[in-house]
PyMOL CGO cylinders between C-alpha atoms (Angstrom):
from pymol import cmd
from pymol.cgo import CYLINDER

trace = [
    CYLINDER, 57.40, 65.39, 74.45, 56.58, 65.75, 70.93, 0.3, 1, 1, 1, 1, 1, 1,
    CYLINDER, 56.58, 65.75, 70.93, 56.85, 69.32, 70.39, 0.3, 1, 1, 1, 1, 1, 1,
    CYLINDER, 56.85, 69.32, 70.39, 60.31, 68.70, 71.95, 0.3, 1, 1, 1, 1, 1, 1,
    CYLINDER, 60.31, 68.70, 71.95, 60.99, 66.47, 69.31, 0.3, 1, 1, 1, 1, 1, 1,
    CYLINDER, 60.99, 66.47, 69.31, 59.69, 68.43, 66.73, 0.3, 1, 1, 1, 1, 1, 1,
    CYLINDER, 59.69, 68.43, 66.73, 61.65, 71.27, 68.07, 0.3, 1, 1, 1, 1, 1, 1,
    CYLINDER, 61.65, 71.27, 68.07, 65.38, 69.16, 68.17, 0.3, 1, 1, 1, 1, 1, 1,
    CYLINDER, 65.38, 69.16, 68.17, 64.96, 67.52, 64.83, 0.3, 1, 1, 1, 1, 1, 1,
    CYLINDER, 64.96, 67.52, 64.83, 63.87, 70.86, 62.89, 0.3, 1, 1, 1, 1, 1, 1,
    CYLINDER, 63.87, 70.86, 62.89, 66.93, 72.76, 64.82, 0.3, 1, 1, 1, 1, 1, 1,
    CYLINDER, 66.93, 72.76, 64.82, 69.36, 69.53, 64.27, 0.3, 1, 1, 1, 1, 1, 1,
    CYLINDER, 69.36, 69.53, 64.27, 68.32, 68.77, 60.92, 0.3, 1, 1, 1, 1, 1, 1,
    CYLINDER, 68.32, 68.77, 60.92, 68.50, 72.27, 59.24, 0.3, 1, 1, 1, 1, 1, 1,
    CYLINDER, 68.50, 72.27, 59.24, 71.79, 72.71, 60.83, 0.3, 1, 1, 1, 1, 1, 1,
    CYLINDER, 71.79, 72.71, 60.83, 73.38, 69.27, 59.44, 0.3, 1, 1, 1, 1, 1, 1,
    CYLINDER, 73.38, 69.27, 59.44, 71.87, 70.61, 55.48, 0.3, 1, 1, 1, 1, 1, 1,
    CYLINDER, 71.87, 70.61, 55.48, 73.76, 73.70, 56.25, 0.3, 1, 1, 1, 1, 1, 1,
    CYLINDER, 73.76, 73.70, 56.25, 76.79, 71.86, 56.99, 0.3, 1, 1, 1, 1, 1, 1,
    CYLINDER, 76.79, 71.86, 56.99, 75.90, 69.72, 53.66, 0.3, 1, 1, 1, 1, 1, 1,
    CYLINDER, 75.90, 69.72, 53.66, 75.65, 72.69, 52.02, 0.3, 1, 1, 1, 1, 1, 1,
    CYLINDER, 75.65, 72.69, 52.02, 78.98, 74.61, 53.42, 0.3, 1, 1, 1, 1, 1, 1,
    CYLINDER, 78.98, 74.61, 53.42, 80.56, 70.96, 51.93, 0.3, 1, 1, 1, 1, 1, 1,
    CYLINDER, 80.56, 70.96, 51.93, 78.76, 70.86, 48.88, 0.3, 1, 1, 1, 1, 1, 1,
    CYLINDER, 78.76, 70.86, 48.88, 77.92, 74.65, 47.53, 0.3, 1, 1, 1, 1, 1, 1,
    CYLINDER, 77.92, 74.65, 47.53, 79.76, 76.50, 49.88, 0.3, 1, 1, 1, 1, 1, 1,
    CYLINDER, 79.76, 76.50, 49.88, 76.97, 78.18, 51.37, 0.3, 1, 1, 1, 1, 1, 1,
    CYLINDER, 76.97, 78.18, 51.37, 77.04, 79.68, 54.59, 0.3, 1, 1, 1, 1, 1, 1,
    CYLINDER, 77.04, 79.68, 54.59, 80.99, 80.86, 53.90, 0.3, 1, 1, 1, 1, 1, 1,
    CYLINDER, 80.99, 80.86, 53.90, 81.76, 76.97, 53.45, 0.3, 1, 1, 1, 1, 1, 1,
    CYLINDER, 81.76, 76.97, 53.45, 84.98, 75.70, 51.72, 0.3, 1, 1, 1, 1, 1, 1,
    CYLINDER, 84.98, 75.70, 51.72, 82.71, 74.26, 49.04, 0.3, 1, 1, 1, 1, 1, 1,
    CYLINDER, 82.71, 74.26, 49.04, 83.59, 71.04, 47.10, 0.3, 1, 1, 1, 1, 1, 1,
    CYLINDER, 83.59, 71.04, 47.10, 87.36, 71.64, 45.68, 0.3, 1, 1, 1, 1, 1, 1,
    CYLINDER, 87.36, 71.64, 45.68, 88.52, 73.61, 49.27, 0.3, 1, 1, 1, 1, 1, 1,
    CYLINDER, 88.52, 73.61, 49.27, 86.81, 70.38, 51.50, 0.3, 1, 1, 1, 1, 1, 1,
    CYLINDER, 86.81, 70.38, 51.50, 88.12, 67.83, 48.76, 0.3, 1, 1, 1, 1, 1, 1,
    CYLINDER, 88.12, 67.83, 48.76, 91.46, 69.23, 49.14, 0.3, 1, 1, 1, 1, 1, 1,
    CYLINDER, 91.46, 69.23, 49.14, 90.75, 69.24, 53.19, 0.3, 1, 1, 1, 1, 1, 1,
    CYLINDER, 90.75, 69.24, 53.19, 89.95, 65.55, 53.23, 0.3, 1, 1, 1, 1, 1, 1,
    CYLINDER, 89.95, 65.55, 53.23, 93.21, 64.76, 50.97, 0.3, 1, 1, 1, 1, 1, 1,
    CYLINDER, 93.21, 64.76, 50.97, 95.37, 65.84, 53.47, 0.3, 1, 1, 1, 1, 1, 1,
    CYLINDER, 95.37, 65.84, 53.47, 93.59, 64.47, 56.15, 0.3, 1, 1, 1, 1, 1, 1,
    CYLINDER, 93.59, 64.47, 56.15, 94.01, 60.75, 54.29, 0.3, 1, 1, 1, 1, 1, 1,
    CYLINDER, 94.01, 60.75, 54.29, 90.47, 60.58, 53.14, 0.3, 1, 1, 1, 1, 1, 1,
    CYLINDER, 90.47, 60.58, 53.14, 91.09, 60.22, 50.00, 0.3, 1, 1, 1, 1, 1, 1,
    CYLINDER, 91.09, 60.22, 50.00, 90.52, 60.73, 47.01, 0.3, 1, 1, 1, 1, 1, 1,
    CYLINDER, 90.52, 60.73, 47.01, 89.40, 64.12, 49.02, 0.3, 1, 1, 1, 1, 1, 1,
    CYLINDER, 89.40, 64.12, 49.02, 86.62, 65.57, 46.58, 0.3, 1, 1, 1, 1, 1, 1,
    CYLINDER, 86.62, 65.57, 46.58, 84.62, 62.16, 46.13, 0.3, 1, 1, 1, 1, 1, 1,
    CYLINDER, 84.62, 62.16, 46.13, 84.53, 61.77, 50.38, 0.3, 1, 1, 1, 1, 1, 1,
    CYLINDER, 84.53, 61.77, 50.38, 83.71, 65.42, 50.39, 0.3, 1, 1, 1, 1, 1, 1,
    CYLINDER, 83.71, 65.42, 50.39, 80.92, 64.89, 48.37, 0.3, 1, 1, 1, 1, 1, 1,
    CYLINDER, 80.92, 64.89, 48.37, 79.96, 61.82, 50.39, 0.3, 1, 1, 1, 1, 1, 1,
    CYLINDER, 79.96, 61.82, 50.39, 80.20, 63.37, 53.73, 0.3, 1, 1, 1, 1, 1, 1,
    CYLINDER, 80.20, 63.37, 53.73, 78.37, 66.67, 52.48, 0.3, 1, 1, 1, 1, 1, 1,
    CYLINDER, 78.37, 66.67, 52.48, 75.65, 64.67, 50.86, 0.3, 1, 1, 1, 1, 1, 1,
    CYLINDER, 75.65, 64.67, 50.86, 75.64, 62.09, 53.97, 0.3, 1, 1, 1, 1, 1, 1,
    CYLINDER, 75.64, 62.09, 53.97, 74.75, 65.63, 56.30, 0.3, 1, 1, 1, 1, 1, 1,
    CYLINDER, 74.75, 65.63, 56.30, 72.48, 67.32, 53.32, 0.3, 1, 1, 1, 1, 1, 1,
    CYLINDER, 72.48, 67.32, 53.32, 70.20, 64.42, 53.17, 0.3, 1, 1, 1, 1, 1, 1,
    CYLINDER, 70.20, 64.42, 53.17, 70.25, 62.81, 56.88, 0.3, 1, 1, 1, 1, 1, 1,
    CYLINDER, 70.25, 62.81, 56.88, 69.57, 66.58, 57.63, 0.3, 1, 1, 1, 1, 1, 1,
    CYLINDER, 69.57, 66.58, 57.63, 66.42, 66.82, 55.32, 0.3, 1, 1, 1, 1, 1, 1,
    CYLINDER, 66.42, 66.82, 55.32, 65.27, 63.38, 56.70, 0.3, 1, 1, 1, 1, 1, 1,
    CYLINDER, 65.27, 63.38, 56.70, 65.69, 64.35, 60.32, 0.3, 1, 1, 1, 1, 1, 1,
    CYLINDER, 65.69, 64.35, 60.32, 63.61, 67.30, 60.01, 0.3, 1, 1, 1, 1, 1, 1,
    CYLINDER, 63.61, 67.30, 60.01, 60.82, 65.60, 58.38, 0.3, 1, 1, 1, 1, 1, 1,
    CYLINDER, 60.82, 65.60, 58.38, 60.78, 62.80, 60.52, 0.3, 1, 1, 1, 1, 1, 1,
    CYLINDER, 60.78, 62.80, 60.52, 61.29, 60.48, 58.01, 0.3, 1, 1, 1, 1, 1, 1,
    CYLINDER, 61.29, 60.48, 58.01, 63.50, 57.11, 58.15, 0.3, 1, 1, 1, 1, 1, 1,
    CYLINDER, 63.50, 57.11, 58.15, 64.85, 58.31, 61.33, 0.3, 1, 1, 1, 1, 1, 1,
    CYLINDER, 64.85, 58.31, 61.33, 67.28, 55.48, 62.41, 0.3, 1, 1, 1, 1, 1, 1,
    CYLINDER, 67.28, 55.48, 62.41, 68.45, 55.61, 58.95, 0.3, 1, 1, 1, 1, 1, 1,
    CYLINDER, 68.45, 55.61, 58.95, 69.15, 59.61, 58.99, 0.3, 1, 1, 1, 1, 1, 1,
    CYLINDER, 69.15, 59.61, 58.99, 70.94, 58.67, 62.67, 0.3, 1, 1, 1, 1, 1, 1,
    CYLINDER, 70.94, 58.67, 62.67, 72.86, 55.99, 61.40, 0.3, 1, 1, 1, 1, 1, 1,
    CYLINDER, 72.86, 55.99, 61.40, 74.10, 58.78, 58.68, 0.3, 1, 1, 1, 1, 1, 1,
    CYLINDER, 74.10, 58.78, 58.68, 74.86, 61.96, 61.20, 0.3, 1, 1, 1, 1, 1, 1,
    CYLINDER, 74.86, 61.96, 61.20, 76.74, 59.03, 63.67, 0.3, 1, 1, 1, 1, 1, 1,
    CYLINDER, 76.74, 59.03, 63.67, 79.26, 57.84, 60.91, 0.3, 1, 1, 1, 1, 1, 1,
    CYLINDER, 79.26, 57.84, 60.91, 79.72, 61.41, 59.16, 0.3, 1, 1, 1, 1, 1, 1,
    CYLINDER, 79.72, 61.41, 59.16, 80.40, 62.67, 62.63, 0.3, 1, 1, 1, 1, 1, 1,
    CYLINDER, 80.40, 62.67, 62.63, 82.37, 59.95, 63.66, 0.3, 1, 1, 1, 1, 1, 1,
    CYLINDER, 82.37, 59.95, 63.66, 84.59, 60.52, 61.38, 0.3, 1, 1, 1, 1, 1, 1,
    CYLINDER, 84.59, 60.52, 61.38, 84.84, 64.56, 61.76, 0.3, 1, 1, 1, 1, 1, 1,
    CYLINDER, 84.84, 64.56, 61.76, 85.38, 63.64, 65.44, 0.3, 1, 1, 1, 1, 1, 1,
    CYLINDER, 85.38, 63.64, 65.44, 88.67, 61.73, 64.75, 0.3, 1, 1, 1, 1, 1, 1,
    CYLINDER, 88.67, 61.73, 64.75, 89.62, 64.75, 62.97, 0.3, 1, 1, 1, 1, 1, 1,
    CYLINDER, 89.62, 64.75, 62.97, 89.62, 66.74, 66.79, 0.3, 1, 1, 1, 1, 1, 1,
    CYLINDER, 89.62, 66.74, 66.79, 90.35, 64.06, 68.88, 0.3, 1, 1, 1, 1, 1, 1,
    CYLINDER, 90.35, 64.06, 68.88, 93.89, 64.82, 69.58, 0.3, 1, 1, 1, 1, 1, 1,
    CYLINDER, 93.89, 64.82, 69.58, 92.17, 68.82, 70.63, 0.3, 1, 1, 1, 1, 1, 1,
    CYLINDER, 92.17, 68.82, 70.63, 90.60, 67.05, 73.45, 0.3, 1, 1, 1, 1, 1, 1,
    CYLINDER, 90.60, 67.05, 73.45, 86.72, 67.29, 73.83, 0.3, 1, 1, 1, 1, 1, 1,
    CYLINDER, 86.72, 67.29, 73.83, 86.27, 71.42, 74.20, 0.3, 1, 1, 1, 1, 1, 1,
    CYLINDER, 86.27, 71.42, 74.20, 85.23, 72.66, 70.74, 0.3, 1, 1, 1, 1, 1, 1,
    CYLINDER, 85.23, 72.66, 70.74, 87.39, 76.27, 71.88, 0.3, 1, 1, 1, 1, 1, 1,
    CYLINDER, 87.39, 76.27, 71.88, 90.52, 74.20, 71.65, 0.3, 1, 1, 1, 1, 1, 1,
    CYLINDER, 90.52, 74.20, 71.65, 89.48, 72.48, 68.07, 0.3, 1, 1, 1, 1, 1, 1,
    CYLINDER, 89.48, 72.48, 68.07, 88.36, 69.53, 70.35, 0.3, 1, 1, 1, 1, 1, 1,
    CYLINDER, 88.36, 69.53, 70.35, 85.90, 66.65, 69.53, 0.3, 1, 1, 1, 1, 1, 1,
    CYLINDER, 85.90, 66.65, 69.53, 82.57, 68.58, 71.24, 0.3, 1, 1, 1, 1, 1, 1,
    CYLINDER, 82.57, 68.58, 71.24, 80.28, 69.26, 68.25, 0.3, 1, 1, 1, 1, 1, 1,
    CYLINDER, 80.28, 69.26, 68.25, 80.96, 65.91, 66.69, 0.3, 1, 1, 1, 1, 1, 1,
    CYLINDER, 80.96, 65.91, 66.69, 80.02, 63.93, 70.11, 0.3, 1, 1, 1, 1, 1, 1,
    CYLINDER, 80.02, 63.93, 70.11, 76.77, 66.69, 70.47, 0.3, 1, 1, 1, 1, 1, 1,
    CYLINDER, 76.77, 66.69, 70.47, 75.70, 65.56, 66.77, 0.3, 1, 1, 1, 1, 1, 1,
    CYLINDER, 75.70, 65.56, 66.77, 76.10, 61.81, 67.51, 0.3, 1, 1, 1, 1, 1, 1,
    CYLINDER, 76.10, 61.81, 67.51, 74.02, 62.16, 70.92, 0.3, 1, 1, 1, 1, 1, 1,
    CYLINDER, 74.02, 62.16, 70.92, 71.51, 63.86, 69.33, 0.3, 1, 1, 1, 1, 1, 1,
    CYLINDER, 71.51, 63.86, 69.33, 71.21, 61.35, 66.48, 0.3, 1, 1, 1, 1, 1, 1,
    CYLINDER, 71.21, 61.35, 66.48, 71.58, 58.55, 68.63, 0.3, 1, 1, 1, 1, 1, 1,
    CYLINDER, 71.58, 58.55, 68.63, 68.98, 59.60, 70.78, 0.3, 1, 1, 1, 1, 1, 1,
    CYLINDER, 68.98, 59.60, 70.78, 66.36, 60.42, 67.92, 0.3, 1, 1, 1, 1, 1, 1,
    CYLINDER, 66.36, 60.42, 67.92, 66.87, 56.57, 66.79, 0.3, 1, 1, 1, 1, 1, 1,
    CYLINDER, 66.87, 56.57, 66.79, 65.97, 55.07, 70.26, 0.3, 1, 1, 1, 1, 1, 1,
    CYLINDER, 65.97, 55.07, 70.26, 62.82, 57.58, 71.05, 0.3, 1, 1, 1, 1, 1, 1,
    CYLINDER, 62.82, 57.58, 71.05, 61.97, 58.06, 67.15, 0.3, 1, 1, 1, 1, 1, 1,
    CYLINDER, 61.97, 58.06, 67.15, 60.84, 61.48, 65.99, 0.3, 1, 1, 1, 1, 1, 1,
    CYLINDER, 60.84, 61.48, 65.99, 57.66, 62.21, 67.61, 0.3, 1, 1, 1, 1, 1, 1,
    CYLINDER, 57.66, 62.21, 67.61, 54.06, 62.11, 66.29, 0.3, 1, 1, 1, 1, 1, 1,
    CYLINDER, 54.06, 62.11, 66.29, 54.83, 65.63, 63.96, 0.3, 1, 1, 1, 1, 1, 1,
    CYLINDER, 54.83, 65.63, 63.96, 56.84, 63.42, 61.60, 0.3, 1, 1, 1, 1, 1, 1,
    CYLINDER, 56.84, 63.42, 61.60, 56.53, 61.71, 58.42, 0.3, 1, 1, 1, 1, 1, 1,
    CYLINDER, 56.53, 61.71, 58.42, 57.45, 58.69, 60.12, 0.3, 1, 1, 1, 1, 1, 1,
    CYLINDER, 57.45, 58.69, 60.12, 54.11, 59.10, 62.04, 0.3, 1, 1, 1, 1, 1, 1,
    CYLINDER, 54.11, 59.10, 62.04, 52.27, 59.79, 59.10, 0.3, 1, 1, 1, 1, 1, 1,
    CYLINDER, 52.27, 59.79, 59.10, 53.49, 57.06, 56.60, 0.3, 1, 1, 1, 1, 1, 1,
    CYLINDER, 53.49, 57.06, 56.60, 52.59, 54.35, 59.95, 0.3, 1, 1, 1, 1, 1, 1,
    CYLINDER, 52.59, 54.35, 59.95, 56.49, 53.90, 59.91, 0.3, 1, 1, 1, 1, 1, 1,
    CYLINDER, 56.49, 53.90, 59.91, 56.64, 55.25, 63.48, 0.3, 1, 1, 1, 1, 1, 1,
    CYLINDER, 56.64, 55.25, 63.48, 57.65, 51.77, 64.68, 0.3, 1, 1, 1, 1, 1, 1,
    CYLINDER, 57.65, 51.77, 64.68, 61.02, 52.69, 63.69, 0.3, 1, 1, 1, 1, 1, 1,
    CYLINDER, 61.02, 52.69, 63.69, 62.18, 53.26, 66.84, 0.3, 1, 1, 1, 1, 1, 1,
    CYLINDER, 62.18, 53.26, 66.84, 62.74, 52.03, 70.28, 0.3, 1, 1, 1, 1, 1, 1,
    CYLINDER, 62.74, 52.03, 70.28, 66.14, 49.58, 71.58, 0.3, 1, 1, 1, 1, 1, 1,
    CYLINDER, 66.14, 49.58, 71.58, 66.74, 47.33, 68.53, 0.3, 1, 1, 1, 1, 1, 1,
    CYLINDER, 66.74, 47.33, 68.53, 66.74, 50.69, 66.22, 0.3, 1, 1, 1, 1, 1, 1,
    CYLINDER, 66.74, 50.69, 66.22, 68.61, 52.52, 68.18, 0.3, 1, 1, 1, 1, 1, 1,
    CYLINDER, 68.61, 52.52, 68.18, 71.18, 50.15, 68.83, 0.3, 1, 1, 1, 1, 1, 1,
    CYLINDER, 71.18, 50.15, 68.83, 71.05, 49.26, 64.81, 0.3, 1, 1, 1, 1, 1, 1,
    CYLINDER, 71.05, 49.26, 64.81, 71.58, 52.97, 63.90, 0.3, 1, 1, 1, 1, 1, 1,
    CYLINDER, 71.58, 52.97, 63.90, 74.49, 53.34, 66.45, 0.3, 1, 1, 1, 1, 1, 1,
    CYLINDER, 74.49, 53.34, 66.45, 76.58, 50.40, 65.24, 0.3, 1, 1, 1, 1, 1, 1,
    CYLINDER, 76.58, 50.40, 65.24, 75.61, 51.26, 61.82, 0.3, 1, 1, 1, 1, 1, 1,
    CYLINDER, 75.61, 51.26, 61.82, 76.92, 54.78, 61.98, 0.3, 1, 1, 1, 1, 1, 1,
    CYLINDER, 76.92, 54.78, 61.98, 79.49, 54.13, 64.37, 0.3, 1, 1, 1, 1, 1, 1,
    CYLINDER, 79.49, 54.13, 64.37, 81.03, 50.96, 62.64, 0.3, 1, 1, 1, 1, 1, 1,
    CYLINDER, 81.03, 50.96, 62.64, 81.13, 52.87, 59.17, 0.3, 1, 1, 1, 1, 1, 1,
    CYLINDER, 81.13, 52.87, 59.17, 82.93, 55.93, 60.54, 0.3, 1, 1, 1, 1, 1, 1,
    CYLINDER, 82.93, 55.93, 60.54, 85.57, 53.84, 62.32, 0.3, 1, 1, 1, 1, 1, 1,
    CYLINDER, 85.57, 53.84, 62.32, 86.14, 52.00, 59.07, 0.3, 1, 1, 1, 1, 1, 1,
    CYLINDER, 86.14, 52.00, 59.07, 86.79, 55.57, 56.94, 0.3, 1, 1, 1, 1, 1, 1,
    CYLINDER, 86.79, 55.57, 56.94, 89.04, 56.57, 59.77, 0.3, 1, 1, 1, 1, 1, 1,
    CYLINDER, 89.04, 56.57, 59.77, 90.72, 53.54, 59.58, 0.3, 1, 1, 1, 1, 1, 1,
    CYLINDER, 90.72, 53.54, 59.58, 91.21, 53.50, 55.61, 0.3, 1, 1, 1, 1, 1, 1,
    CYLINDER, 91.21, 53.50, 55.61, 92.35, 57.16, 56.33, 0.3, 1, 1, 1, 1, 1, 1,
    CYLINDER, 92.35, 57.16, 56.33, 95.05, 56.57, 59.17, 0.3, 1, 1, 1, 1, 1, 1,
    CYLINDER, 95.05, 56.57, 59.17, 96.31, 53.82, 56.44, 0.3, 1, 1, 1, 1, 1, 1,
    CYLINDER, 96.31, 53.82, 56.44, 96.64, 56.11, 53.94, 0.3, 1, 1, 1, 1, 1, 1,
    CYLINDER, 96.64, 56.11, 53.94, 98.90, 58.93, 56.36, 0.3, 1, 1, 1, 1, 1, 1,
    CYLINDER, 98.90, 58.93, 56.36, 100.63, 56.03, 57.82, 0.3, 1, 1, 1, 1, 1, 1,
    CYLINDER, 100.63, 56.03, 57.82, 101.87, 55.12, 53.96, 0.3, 1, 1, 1, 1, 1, 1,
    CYLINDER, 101.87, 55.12, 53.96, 102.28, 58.95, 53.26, 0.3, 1, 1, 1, 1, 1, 1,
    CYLINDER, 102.28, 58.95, 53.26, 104.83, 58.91, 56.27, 0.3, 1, 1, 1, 1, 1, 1,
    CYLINDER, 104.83, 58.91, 56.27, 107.03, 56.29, 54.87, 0.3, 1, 1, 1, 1, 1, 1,
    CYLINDER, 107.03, 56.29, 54.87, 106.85, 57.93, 51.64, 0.3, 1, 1, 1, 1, 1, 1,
    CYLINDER, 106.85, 57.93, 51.64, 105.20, 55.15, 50.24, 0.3, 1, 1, 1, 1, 1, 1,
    CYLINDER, 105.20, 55.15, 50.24, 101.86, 55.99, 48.04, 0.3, 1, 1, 1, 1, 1, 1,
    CYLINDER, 101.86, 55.99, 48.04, 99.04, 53.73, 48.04, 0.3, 1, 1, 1, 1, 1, 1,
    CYLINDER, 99.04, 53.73, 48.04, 97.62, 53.28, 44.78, 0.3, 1, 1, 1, 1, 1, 1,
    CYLINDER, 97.62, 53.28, 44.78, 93.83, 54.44, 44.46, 0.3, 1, 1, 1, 1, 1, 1,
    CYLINDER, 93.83, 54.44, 44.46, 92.68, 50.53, 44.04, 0.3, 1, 1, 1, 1, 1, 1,
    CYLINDER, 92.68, 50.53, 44.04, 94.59, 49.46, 47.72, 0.3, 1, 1, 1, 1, 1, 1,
    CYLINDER, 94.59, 49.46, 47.72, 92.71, 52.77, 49.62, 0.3, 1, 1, 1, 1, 1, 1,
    CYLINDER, 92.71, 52.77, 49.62, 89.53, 51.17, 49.16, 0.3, 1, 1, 1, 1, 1, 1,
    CYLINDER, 89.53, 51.17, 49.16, 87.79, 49.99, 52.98, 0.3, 1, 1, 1, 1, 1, 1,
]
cmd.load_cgo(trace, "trace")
């Protein structure tokens, strides 16, 4: 069971610091900072280039974190509202990633959300530092409401914002806020 954990978090994590990094640097052929900024804006999460940088730094570090094993419901609790979030963005695709659907985002939060109930495994950091009571029910369920409650909110502040773009009304910056 271990090396199956060791083997999910290294794969998981070093895929969400690539995402991070698409986000952030643009590495990997990613939009970078100013082409996921602008992204975001239109998408209502605004202002685009600050959320950007928070969701690229969200996957960058919960990414790093996961594959050390370190503060693993708090890394969870990161992936499950980033990908909450990028979820709402498909949702109206359906769930097959083929069709632009919701897939990915729902395998990330699984896999998150399952790393916060079973914990990352004796290979970890967590292990290491005697931190590797950080998991079980009451984690788990903390880093899914967590995650999942701060997503909804951004979504929510972000359906506001198109909702007031469709009337032609603009929200001042201040009035966005959660």
């Amino acid at each position: 069971m271990n090396i199956g954990l060791l083997v999910l978090r290294l794969v998981f994590g070093l895929l969400l610091v690539g995402h991070g990094g698409q986000k952030l640097f643009g590495l990997f052929g990613g939009p970078g900072l100013d082409g996921t900024g602008g992204f975001f804006h239109s998408l209502g999460f605004r202002p685009g280039k600050p959320m950007a940088i928070v969701a690229g730094a969200s996957e960058l570090a919960a990414g790093v974190l996961l594959a050390l094993g370190l503060l693993t419901p708090l890394a969870s609790a990161a992936v499950i509202g980033t990908l909450v979030v990028a979820g709402s963005v498909h949702w109206a695709a359906g769930l097959w990633a083929q069709n632009s659907g919701f897939e990915m985002p729902l395998l990330y939060v699984t896999a998150a959300a399952a790393l916060a109930f079973t914990g990352p495994g004796v290979y970890s950091l967590d292990h290491a530092l005697g931190l590797h009571a950080l998991a079980g029910f009451g984690w788990g369920v903390a880093a899914v409401v967590l995650g999942a409650l701060s997503g909804l909110v951004v979504v929510a502040r972000a359906r506001r914002v198109l909702a007031s773009d469709a009337v032609g009304q603009s929200v001042p910056e201040e009035h966005v806020s959660a």
